[in-house]
C-alpha positions in Angstrom: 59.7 20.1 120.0 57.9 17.0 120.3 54.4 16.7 121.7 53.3 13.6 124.1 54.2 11.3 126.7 58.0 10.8 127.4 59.6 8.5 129.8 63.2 8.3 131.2 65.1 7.1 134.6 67.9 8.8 136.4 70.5 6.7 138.4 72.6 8.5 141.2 76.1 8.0 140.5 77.4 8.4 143.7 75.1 8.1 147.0 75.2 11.3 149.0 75.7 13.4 145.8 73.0 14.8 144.4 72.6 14.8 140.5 70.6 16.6 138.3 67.4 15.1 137.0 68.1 16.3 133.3 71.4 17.5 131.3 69.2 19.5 129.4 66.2 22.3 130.0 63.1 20.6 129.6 59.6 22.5 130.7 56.7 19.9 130.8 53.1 20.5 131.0 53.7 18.4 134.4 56.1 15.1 135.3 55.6 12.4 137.7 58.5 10.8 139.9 58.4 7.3 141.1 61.2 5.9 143.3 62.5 2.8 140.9 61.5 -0.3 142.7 64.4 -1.9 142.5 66.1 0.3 144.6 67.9 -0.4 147.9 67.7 2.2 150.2 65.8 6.2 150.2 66.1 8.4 147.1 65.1 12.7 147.8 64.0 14.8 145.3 64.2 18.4 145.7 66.1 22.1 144.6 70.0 21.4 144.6 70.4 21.2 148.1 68.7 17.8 148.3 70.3 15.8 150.8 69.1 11.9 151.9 71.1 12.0 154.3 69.3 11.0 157.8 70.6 13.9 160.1 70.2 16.5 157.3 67.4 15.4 155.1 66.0 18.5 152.7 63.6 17.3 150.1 60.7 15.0 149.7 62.3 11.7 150.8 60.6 8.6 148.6 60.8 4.8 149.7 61.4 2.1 147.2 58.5 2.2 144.6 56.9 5.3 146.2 55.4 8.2 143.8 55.8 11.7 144.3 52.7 14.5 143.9 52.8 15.6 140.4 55.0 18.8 139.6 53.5 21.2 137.1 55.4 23.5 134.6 58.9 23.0 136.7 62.5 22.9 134.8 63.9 18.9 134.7 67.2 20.9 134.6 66.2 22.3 138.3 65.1 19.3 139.9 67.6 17.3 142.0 68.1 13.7 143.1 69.6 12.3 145.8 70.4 8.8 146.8 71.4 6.4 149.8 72.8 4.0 148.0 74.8 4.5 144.5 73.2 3.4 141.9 69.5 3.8 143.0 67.8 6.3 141.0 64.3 7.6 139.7 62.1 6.7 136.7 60.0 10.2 135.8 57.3 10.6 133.4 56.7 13.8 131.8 54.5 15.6 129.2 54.5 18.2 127.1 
């Protein structure tokens, strides 16, 4: 395993759908979430019952741009994203 800094960014396919934040199992020392600014509309990140959706929101909800707390020595493979609008997404920092 590589040691260091690593960057990525995780588009939601489809708005409404929640999507895992990795394919794989990845275990950082800690990772960093930041709403992509280019986005149009809310993104959630949470468990797998992350939902943006106004009358049943579950997870932190982040505004365009917007950083999350950091999350420290949590599977990627376990963290969830949610979107308003497809196509809007999340770029995540992590390292380990």
């Amino acid at each position: 395993m590589a040691f260091g800094l690593f960057s990525n960014r995780k588009s939601v396919t489809t708005a409404g759908t929640a999507e895992r934040l990795s394919a794989t199992h990845i275990v950082p020392a800690m990772v960093i979430i930041q709403a992509e600014t280019d986005n149009r509309g809310l993104v959630a990140i949470g468990g797998s019952n992350v939902d943006v959706t106004e009358t049943s929101q579950e997870g932190i909800q982040l505004y365009v741009g917007e950083i999350m707390p950091p999350l420290y020595d949590i599977d990627l493979y376990d963290v969830w994203v949610d979107s308003a609008i497809s196509g809007d997404g999340v770029i995540f920092s992590y390292e380990s």
